[in-house]
N, C-alpha and C positions, 0 to 999 in steps of 0.2 A: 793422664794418670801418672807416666813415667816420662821426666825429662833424660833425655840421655847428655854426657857430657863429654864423648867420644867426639874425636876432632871428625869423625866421618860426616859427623852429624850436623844438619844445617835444616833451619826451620820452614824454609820454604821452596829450596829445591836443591838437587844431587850434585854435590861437588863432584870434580874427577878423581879423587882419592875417595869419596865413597862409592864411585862408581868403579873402580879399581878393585875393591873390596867387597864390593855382591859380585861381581863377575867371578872371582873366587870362590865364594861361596855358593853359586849358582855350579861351580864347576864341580864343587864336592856332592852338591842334593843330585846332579846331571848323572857323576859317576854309578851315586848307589842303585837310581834309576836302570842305569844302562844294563849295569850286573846284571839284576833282576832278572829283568827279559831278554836278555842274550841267553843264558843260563835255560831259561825254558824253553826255546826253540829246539833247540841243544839236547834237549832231554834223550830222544828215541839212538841220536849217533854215539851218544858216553853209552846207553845200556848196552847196544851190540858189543862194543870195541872192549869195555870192560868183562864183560858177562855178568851185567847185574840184574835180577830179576825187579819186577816192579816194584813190590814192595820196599828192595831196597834202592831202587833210583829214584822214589818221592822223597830220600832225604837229601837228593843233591838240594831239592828246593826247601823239606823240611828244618835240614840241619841250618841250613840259613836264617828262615823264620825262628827257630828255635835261641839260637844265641843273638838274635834281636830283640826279639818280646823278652825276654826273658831277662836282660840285662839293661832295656829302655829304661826304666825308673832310675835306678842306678847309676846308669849314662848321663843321664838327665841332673841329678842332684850333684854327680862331678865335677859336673864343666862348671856350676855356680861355687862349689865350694872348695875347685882346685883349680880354676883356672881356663876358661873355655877356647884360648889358644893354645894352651898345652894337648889339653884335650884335642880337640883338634886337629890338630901337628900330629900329633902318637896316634891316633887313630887312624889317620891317612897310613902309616909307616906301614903298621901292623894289616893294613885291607891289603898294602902292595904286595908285601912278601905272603901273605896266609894267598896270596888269589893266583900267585906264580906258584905257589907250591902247588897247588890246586891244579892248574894246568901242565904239570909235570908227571901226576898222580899217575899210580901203575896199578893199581885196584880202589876198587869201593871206600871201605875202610877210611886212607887216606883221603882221599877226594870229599869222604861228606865231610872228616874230622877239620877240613883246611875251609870246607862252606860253613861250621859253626863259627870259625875264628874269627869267617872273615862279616858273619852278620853281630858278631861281641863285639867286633870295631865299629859296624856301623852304629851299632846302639850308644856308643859315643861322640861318633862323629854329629848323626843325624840332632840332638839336641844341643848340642856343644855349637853348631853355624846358627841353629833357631835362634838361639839365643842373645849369639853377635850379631845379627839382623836387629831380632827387638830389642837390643842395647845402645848400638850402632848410630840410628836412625832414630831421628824426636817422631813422637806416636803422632797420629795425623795423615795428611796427605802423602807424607814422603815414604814413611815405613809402610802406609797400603800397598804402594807401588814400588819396593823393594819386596816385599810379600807375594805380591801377586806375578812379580817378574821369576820369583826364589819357584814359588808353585808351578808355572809353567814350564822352566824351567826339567822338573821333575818330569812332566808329563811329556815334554819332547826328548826327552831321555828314554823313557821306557818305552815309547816309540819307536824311536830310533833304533832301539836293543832290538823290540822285534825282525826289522829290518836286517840290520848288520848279522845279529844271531844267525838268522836264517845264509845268509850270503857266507860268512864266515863258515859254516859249521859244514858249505860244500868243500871246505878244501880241508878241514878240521876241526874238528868239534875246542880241541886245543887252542885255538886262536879266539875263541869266546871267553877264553880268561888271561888270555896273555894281552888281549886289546885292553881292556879295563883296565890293567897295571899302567900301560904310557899315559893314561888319562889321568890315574892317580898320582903319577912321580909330577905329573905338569901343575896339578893341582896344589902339590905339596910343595913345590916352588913357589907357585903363587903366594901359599897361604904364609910361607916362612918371608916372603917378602910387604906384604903388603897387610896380614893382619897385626892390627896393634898391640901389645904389651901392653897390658893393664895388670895395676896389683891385684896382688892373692887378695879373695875377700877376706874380712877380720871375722872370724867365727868366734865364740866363746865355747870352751869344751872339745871332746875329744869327735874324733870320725863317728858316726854309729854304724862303730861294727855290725850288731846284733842286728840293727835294724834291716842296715844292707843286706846279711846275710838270708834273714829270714822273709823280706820280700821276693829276693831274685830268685830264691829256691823255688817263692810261691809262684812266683811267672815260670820259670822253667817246668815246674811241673802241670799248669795250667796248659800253655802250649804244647809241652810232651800230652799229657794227657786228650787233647783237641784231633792232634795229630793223629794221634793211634785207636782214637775211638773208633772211627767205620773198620779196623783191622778185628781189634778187641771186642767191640759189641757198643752200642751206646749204653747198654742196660746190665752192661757185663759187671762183676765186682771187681773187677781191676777198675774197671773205666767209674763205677762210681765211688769205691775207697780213696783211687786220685782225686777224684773231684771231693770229697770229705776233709783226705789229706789238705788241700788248697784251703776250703773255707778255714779249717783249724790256722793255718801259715798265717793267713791274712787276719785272722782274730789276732793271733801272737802280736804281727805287726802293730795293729792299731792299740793292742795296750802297750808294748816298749815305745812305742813314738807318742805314748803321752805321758812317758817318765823321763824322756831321757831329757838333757840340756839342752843337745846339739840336734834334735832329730832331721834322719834322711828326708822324710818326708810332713813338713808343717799340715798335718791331715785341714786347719781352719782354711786351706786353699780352697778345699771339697765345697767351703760354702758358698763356692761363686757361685750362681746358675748359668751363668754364660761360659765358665769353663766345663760344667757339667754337660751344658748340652753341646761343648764344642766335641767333647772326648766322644760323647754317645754320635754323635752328626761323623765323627771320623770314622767310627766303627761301621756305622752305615754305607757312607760310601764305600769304602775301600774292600769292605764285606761284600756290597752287591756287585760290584765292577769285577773283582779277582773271580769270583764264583760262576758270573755269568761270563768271563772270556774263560775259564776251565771246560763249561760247556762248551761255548763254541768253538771252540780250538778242536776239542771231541767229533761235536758234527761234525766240521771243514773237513778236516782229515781223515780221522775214521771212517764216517761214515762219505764224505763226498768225496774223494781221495786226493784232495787238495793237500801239497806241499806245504811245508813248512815256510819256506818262502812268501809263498801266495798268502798260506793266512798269516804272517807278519802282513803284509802288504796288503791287506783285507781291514784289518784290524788298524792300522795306521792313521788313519781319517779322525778316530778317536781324540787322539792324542798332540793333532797337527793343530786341530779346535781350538784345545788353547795353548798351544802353543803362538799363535797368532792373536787371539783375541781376550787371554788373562791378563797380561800386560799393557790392554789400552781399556779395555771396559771395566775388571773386577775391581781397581781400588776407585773409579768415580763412583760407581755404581754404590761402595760400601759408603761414599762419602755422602752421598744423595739418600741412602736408604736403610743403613746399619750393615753390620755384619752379617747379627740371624737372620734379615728377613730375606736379602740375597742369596746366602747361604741355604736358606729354607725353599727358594725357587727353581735353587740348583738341585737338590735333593726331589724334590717335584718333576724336573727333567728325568732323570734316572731311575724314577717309576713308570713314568711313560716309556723309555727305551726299556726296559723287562716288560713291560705290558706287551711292546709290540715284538719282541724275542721270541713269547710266548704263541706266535703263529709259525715257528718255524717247521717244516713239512720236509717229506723229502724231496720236493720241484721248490723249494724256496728262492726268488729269486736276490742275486745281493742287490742290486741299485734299487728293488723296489721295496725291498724290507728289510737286508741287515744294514746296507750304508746308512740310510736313516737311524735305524736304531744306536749306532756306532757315533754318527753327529748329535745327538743325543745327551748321550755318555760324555762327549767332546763338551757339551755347552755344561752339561754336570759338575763335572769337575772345572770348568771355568769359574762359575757360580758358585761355588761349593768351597775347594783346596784349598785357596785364598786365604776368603772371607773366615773357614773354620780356623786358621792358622793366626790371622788378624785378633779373633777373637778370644783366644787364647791368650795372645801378648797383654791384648786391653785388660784384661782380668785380673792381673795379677800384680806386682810391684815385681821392681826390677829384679829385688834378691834373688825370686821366682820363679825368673824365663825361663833358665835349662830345667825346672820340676815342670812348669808348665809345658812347653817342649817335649819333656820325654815322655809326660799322661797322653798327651794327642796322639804322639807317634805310637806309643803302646797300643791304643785303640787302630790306629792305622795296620796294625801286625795281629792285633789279638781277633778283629772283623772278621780277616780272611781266614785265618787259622776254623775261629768256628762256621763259616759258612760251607767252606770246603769242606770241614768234615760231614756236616747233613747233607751237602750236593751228593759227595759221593756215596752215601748211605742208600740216597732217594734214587739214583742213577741207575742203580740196582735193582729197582723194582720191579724196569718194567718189564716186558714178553719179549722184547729187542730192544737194541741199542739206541732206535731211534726214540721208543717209546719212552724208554727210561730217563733220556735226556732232556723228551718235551715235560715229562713231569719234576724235572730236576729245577727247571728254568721258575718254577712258582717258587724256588729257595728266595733270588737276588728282586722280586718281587716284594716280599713279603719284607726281608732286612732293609730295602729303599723304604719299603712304609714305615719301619721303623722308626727310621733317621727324621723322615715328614714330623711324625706324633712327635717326637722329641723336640722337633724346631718350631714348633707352632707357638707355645708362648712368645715367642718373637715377633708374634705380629702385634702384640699390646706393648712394643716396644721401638722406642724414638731410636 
């Protein structure tokens, strides 16, 4: 569908300047990974040291989510219509310094206000590389296997995070944000060396202010409002005036984006079905996986008194999956069978791993029931992260990779915002902790079937 004309680009296999060039950008998707889950290991040693009560230590991880979802569309339409090595460049800058300030922080306050900044820059960053990826690389064999090397990638990062988080956060919870920055400064060398300069695109007409303005409020308040619902009530009028407020925002949006010249967002994108069912297939994954490792992070620790440590390294097997087996199986596999319908098998995995979560007890053993369910989860997202990200690119023309980029990734951020917030509603229910959890675990059950229903048209499909 999109030829690229990027010198990276070579029709039937990876020069060393574009293999120069995903290594970079494999090191930015790596970075925002690592954050993530260093940052959550992390959580219980920031609330002592600071004195922040629960509710305000969910925003070390909220405030993050927040100025990502919120700002992903936005992110997404800039790197196309300013530049997505700019973007890029300024995005790295701004994660190093907001995530050093971050590990500097002498109260709450500070500390969440430097995790909003620092997930505004990912919201840039994250569609601004998708995008030099599906530009980068001619669609086909070579960009599957830049995709699916880019998705692994992510997944041995956040990996990784669990691990080092836990290691790091014995000597200082501190050192879970100062490690991220030398990864970013290395990465921001890379990228200032080795990605290309390409012209500004030619747009006709002005930015859309309006349009900007009035989506990103509507994501900020979507995700505030997700976030604070199990606090506020789901049924509460605060919790359902936001949610009122949001459909109005996003009505606004779609009538100024079919007046204006220039609009942020070409709504005629919406009429793929393969970009519709990649966004809804992202929200699935990322929705069930984040929710059901919120549980069991829970058990492990809570309730088994398993270390932070242990369950990083409980939970790693996940993530090792594909890191080893994304990069040699997902782009043949897409090339032999499609996107959705591997895509659709990998989401099929990740019903079965919550199915079998679903027996967890308090004598649960791990090698006989969560390591499985965790390998799982590994071939999930092997089959899944890819193929959803592939099919994204294919959908679109080129003008369109950083909007397609930042709809995926939005559902990538918007999943877990609302899964989390029913886990922990449901959490609550029961008579004990244990109970509450095994009834929590029917949440990432039920959003994996989601993702299934959504991707099954895919199977009438070459």
């Amino acid at each position: 569908m999109t030829v690229s004309t990027s010198p990276a680009a070579v029709h039937d296999r990876m020069t060393p300047r574009a293999r120069g060039l995903l290594l970079v950008l494999c090191g930015a998707m790596f970075l925002d990974a690592l954050d993530v889950s260093m940052k959550g290991v992390a959580l219980p040693s920031i609330g002592a040291e600071l004195g922040l009560t629960t509710a305000s230590l969910q925003w070390v991880v909220s405030g993050y989510v927040l100025g990502f979802g919120g700002f992903l569309l936005l992110g997404g339409r800039a790197a196309d219509l300013l530049g997505r090595r700019r973007m890029l460049i300024g995005s790295l800058v701004v994660f190093a310094v907001a995530t050093a300030l971050g590990g500097f922080a002498t109260d709450g306050p500070l500390l969440i206000a430097a995790r909003f900044v620092t997930g505004v820059s990912a919201a840039f960053s994250a569609p601004a590389g998708f995008s030099i990826i599906t530009t980068s690389f001619t669609e086909g064999p070579v960009r599957n296997k830049a995709l699916s090397i880019y998705s692994a990638t992510g997944a041995a990062g956040f990996s990784l995070g669990l691990v080092a988080g836990g290691l790091l956060t014995e000597v200082s919870w501190r050192w879970v944000f100062h490690a991220p920055v030398v990864v970013a400064l290395a990465t921001l060398a890379g990228a200032l060396a080795v990605v290309p300069r390409t012209p500004r695109p030619a747009r006709t007409g002005g930015f859309d202010v309006a349009g900007s303005a009035t989506i990103t409020a509507a994501m900020l308040l979507l995700v505030f409002t997700l976030v604070e619902a199990p606090n506020a009530g789901w049924a509460s009028v605060r919790t359902l005036g936001s949610l009122a407020a949001v459909v109005v925002l996003l009505a606004a949006f779609a009538v100024i984006e079919r007046r204006v010249s220039a609009p942020l967002v070409r709504l005629g994108v919406l009429r793929s079905g393969a970009l519709v069912r990649a966004t809804v297939g992202a929200l699935s994954l990322l929705g069930g996986w984040v929710s059901a490792l919120f549980i069991v992070t829970l058990y492990l620790q809570d309730f088994r008194g398993w270390s932070a440590l242990e369950t990083g390294l409980a939970v790693a097997p996940s993530g090792l999956v594909v890191a080893l087996l994304a990069p040699r199986i997902a782009a043949p596999l897409v090339g032999r069978f499609g996107s959705g319908r591997v895509a659709l098998a990998g989401l099929t995995s990740s019903v079965a791993a919550y199915a079998l979560l679903r027996f967890l007890d308090a004598t649960s053993g791990y090698v006989t029931l969560m390591l499985p369910a965790f390998l799982l989860v590994g071939l999930a997202f092997t089959l899944t992260y890819g193929p959803l990200t592939m099919a994204a690119a294919d959908s679109v023309p080129a003008a369109d990779q950083g909007l397609a980029g930042g709809l995926v990734n939005t559902s990538f951020q918007v999943g877990p915002a609302v899964a989390l917030g029913v886990v922990s509603a449901v959490s609550t229910t029961g008579a004990d902790l244990l109970s509450g959890l095994q009834a929590a675990l029917v949440v990432p059950l039920i959003v994996a079937a989601l993702g299934v229903a959504a991707m099954l048209p895919s199977l009438r499909r070459a």
